[in-house]
N, C-alpha and C positions, 0 to 999 in steps of 0.2 A: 879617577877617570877624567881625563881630560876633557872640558866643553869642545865640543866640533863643529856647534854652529858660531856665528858671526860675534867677534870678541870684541872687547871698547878698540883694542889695538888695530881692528880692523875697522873699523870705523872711522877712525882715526888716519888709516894709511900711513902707521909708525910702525918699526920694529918694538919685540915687547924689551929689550935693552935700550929704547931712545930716552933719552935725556929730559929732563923737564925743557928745557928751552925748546926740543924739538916736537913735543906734543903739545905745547902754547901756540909755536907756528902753522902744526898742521890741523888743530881748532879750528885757529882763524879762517884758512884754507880753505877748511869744511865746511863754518859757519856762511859763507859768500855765498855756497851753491846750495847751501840746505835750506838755509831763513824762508820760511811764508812768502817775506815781501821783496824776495829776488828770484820767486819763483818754482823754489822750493816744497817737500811735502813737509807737513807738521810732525808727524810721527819721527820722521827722520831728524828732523830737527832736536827734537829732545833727546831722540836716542846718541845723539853726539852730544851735546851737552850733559848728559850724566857722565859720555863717555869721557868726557875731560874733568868732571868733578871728581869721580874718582882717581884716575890717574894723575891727577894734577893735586891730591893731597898723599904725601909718604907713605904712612900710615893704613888708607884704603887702598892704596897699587900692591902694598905687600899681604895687604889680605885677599885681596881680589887675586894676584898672582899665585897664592896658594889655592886659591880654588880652582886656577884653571890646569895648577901642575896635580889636583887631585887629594890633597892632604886631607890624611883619616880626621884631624879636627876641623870641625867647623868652623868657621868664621863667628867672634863675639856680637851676642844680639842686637848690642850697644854700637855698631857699626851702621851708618844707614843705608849705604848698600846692600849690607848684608839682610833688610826684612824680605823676604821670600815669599812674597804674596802666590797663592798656583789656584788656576783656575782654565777652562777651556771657555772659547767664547759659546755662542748659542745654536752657531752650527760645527758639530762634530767633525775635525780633524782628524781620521784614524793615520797614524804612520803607517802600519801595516797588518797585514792580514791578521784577523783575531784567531787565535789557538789555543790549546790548553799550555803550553809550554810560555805563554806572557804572560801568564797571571803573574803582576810584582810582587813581592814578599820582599818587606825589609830587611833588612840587613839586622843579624842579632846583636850586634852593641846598643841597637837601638833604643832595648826597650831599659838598659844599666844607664844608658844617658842619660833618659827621661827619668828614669829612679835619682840618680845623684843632685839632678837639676830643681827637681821639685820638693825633694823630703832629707832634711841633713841627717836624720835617722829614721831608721826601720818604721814605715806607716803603721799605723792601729789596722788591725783586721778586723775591726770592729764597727758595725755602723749599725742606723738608730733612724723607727719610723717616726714620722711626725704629721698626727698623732698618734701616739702609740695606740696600739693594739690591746683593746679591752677598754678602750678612753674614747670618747666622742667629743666632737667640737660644734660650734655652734657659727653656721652659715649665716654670713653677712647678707641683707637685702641689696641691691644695687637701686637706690632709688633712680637711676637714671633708667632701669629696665621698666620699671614697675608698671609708670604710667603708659609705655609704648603696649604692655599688654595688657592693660586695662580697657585702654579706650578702643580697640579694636572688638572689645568681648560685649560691651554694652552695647555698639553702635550694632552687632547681630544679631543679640537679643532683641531689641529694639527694631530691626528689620521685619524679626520673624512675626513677633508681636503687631508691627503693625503692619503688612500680609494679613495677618488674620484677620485684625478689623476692617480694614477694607473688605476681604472676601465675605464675610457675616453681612454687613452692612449692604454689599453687592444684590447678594441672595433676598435679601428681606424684598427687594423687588419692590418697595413702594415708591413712589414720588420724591423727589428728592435722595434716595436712598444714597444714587453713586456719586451726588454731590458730599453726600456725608460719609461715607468712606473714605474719599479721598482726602478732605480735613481731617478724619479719625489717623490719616497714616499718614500724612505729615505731623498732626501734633505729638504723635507716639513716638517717631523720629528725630524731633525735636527736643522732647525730652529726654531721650537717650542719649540725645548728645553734650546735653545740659548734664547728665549724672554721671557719664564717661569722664567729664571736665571736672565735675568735681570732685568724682573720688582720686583723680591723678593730680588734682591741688593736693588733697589730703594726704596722701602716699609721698610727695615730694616733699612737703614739709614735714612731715611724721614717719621717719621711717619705720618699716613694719619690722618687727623683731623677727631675727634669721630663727629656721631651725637646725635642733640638733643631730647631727648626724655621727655615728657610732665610724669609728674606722673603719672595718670589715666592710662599711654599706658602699664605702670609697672605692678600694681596689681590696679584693680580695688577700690575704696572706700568702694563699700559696700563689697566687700573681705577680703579689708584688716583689717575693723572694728573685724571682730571676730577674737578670742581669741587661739580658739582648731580649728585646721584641720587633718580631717582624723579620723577612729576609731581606739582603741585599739586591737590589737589581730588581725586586720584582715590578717596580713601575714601570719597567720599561717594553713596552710592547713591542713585538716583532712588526706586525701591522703599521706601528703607529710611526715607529723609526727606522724600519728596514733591517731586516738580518744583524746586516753585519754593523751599521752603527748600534744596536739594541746590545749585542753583545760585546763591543767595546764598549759602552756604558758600564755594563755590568761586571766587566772585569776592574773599570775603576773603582767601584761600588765595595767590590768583594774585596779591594787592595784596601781602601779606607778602611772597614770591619776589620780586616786584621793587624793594621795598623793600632786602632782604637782597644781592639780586645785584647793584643798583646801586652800592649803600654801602659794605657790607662786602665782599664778595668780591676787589673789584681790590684791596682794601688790605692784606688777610690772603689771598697765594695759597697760605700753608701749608692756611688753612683748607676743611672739607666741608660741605656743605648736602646734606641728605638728606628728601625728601618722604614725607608717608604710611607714617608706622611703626605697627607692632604695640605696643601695651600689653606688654609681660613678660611672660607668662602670661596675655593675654586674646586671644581671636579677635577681636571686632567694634571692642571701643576702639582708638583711633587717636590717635598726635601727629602733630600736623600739618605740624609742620617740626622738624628736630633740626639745629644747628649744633655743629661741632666742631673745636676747635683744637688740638695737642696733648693734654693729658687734663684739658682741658673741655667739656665739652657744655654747651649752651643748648637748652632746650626752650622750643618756641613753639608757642600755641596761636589761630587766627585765629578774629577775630568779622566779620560785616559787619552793623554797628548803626545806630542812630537815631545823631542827637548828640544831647548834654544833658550833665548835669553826674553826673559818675560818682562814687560815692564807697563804696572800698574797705577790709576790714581782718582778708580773710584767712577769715573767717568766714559775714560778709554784704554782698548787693550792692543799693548804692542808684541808681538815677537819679530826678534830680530830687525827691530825696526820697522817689519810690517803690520798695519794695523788690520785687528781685526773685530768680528762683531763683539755689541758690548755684552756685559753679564749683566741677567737681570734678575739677582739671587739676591742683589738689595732688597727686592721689592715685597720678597718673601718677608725676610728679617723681619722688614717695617711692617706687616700684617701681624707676625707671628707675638710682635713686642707691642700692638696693639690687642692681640687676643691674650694676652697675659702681661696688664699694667703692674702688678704687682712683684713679675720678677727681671732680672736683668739680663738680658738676649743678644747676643752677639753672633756674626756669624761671618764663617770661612769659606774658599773656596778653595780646594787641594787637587794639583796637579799629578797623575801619576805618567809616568814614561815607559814605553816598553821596558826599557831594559831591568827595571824596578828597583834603582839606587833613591832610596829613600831621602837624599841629600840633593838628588835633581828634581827641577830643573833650577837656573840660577833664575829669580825673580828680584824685581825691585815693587819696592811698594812705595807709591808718592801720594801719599791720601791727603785730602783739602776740599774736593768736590764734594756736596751734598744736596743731592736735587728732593724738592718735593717728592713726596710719597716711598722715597727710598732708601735706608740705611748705610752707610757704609758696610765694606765687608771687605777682609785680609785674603789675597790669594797667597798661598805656601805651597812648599812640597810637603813630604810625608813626615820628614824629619820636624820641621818647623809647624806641622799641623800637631803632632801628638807634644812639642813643647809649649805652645800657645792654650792649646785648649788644656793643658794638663794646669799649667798658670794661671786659667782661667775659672775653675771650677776648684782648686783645689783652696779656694778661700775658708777662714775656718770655720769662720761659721754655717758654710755650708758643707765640704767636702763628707763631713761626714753625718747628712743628714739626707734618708730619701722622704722627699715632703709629697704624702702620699694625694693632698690638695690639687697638685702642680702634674700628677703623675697621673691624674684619676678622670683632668681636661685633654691630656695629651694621646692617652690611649686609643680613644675612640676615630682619632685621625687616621692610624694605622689604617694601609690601603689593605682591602680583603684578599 
């Protein structure tokens, strides 16, 4: 399917037969009215200068020209035009009217692609709890928790305590009485603060020995057998997003899930797919899909967009050379890889388009930017989302482990 929106060659104001010498001059050209400091927009600027970095090397014009005459093979990963970041920005673009006749569905070589790509033979159908079942493990102390909930339990006791002595003290009614209470309840308070302190010395230097917990007390067996938790789309509230963006949300939602269930799932049965989480500490934000193999998680965040030509870098988001609002599904990541130090968290944003070619839209990804508090994160299409995350989780030491640990924090996120 040929791209229809805005091509490098049009950017360029070259035919797609022009010459290297004729796409060097009409750079130039372009470069005079686009640059920042001639007046120019920034967005537009970049968007020509990739448009001449591809077309200005052999090799990338004839890949890039196959994709825009439509060819059933992909472009190789190892291309850098070809990384495919897909994401929508933070206000919802719908191209058209939401119906049951857009819901995308991949295209079935899809899921033989993702098979050849990831396992040179037939996967194990076999996967493996950790710890196993009828085996318990033994829960580590966080000495960095211990003392924040110590010294909050003393200084109450300690309140309560000295409350009381002042009230006794109050009552007894003689002379001096509520001079002496009110010494009794600062000294009592004082000391509680004294043994808050020092049992959270002792706890940091000494850690307390974890206990042991049976797997079963983790996630149940017959819990943790299945596959998917949670439905797609249910974060999204009709109140909260309007009708009709609430349910483009959810058809992007529901295109991810069967992208993910088709692809990866039969091929990692160690693997969990989890719908509609909680933010870390926020009510209303939401990830959209969490996948987990062992102790990796993949975060996934779904758009249902336009097509056009997307182009990413972590920072700011272009299509077609206009820019638009940024994503801020780093910021999740960076929570998510702070609520779980112990495993390695990565996270995507996947574009879907009406017309649901799993190989649209075309995206560039230019990653460098890394701002405090917020992770990078790959926009893709559907094609390049189920070969990323399939790459990503399919490490060996994890792919075929469900670490029921990792799976037992994750749960409880799950929006009701």
């Amino acid at each position: 399917m040929k791209n229809s929106s805005v091509t490098h060659y049009d950017l360029l104001d070259v035919a797609q037969n022009a010459s290297a010498e004729e796409i060097r001059k009409a750079y130039r050209r372009a470069v005079r009215t686009a640059h920042p400091d001639t007046g120019g927009h920034t967005g537009i600027f970049m968007a020509v200068t990739t448009a001449y970095e591809v077309l200005a090397t052999a090799d990338f014009r004839q890949e890039y020209d196959r994709f825009l005459r439509g060819v059933e093979d992909s472009p190789p990963a190892s291309a850098s035009w070809a990384h495919r970041p897909t994401k929508r920005p933070a206000a919802h673009e719908p191209a058209q009217q939401p119906g049951p006749a857009q819901h995308p569905r991949p295209a079935q070589p899809l899921k033989a692609d993702v098979s050849r790509m990831l396992f040179a033979q037939t996967p194990t159908a076999t996967a493996s709890f950790r710890p196993a079942y009828g085996k318990s493990i033994r829960r580590k102390t966080d000495r960095r928790v211990w003392p924040v909930r110590i010294m909050p339990r003393t200084l109450k006791a300690g309140l309560v305590l000295a409350v009381f002595v002042f009230g006794m003290s109050f009552l007894q009614g003689s002379s001096g009485g509520l001079g002496y209470g009110v010494a009794g309840f600062m000294s009592v308070m004082i000391c509680a603060a004294i043994l808050g302190l020092m049992l959270s010395a002792v706890v940091a230097l000494f850690r307390l020995p974890g206990s042991r917990v049976r797997a079963d007390k983790l996630v149940p067996q017959g819990i943790a057998m299945n596959q998917v938790f949670g439905e797609p789309g249910r974060g999204l509230s009709d109140a909260r997003f309007g009708e009709r963006q609430a349910e483009l949300g959810r058809q992007g939602e529901r295109a991810t899930h069967t992208v993910l269930a088709e692809t990866l799932l039969p091929l990692m049965p160690a693997a969990r797919l989890l719908h509609s989480m909680q933010w870390p500490g926020s009510r209303h934000a939401d990830i959209d899909h969490v996948m987990v193999a062992g102790k990796r998680i993949a975060l996934i965040d779904s758009k249902q967009w336009r097509d056009g030509s997307y182009w990413w870098d972590n920072r700011t988001l272009f299509r077609s050379g206009k820019e638009l609002n940024q994503l801020k599904f780093g910021y999740a990541v960076a929570k998510m890889a702070a609520a779980f130090p112990d495993c390695e968290v990565q996270g995507w944003v996947v574009i879907h388009t009406p017309a649901g070619d799993p190989r649209s839209p075309y995206i560039e990804n230019h990653g460098g930017f890394i701002e405090p508090g917020r992770l990078p994160v790959q926009l893709v299409n559907a094609q390049s989302l189920a070969e990323e995350v399939g790459v990503f989780l399919s490490h060996p030491d994890h792919v075929a482990v469900t670490d029921l640990t990792v799976l037992s924090r994750l749960l409880p996120g799950l929006k009701p």
